[in-house]
C-alpha positions as CSV (number, residue, x, y, z in Angstrom):
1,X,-14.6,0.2,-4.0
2,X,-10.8,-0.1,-3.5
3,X,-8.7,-2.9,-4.8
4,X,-6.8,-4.6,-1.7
5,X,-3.7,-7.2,-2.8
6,X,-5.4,-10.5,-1.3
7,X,-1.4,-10.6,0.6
8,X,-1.3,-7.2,1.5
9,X,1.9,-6.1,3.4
10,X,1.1,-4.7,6.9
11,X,3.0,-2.1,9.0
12,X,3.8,-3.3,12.8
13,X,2.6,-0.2,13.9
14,X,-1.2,-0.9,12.2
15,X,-4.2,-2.1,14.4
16,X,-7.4,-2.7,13.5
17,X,-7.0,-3.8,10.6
18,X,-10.2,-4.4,9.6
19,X,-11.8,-1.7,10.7
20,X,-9.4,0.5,9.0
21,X,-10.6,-1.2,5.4
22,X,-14.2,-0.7,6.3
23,X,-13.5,3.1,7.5
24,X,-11.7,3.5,3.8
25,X,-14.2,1.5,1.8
26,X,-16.7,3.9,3.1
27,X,-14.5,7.3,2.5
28,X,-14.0,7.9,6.4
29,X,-10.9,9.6,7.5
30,X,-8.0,7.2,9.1
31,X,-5.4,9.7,9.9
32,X,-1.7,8.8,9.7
33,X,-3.0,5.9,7.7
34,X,-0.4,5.1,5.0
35,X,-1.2,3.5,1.8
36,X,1.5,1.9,-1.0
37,X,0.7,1.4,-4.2
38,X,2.7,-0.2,-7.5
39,X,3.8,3.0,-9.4
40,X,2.4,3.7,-13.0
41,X,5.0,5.3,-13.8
42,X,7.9,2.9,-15.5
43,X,10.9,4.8,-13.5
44,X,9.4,4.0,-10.1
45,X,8.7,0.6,-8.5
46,X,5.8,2.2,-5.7
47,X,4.3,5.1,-4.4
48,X,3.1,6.0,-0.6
49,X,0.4,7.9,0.0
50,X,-1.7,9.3,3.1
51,X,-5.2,7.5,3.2
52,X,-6.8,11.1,3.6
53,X,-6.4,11.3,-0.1
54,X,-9.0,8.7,-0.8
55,X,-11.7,10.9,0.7
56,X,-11.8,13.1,-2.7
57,X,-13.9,10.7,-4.7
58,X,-11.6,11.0,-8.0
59,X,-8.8,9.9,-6.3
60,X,-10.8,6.7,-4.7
61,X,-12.0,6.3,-8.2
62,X,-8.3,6.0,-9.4
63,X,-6.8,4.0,-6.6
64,X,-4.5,1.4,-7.8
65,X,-4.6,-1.8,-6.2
66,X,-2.9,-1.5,-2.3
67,X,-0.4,-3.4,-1.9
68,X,0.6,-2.5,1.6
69,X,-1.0,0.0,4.2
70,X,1.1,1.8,7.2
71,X,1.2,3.8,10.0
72,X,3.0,7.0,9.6
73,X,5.3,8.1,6.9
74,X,8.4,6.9,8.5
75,X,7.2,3.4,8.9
76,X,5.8,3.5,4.9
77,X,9.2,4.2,4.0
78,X,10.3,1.4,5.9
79,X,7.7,-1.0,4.6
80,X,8.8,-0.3,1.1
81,X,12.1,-0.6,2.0
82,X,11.0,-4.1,4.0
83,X,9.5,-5.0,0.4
84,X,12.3,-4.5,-1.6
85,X,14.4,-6.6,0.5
86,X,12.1,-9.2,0.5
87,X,11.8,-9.5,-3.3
88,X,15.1,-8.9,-4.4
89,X,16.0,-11.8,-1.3
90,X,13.5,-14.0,-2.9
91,X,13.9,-13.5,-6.3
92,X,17.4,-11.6,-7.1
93,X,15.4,-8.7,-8.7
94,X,13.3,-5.7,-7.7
95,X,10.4,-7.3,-10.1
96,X,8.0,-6.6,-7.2
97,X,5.3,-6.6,-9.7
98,X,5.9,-9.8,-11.1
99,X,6.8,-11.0,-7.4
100,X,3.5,-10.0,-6.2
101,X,1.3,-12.0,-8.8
102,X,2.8,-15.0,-7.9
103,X,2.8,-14.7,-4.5
């Protein structure tokens, strides 16, 4: 089962909402579906990723917690860039970690 933020950032571009979740949740493809993610890695602050991905069941397995979902590349890049602003405007840091559990 995949870990969804309770205040998950959505693209403009993304209908259906719902039915997108259910569709992932149960390993369906959602083409040009868009998924961030809070990096593991210390040097990055995200990661993007097309939702295709989580039909390999390993990679479902290890799917962080989404913290935002988009449509297309182009406007994931822009959501991350949206959420950035939105912290550092908020907060006067990048932190979006911190930001997002107390949010």
């Amino acid at each position: 089962m995949l870990k969804w933020h309770k205040n998950c950032f959505v693209g403009k571009n993304v209908q259906n909402l719902e039915r997108i979740q259910e569709k992932l949740e149960n390993r369906r493809p959602v083409p040009g579906i868009y998924l961030l993610v809070l990096s593991e890695n210390p040097r990055n602050i995200m990661e993007l990723f097309p939702a295709v991905t989580l039909l390999q069941r390993t990679a479902a397995g290890l799917c962080p917690e989404i913290i935002g979902i988009a449509c297309g590349k182009e406007e994931a890049v822009s959501l991350v860039e949206e959420i950035i602003r939105k912290v550092y405007k908020e907060t006067g840091d990048v932190q979006v970690k911190e930001y997002l559990k107390n949010r």
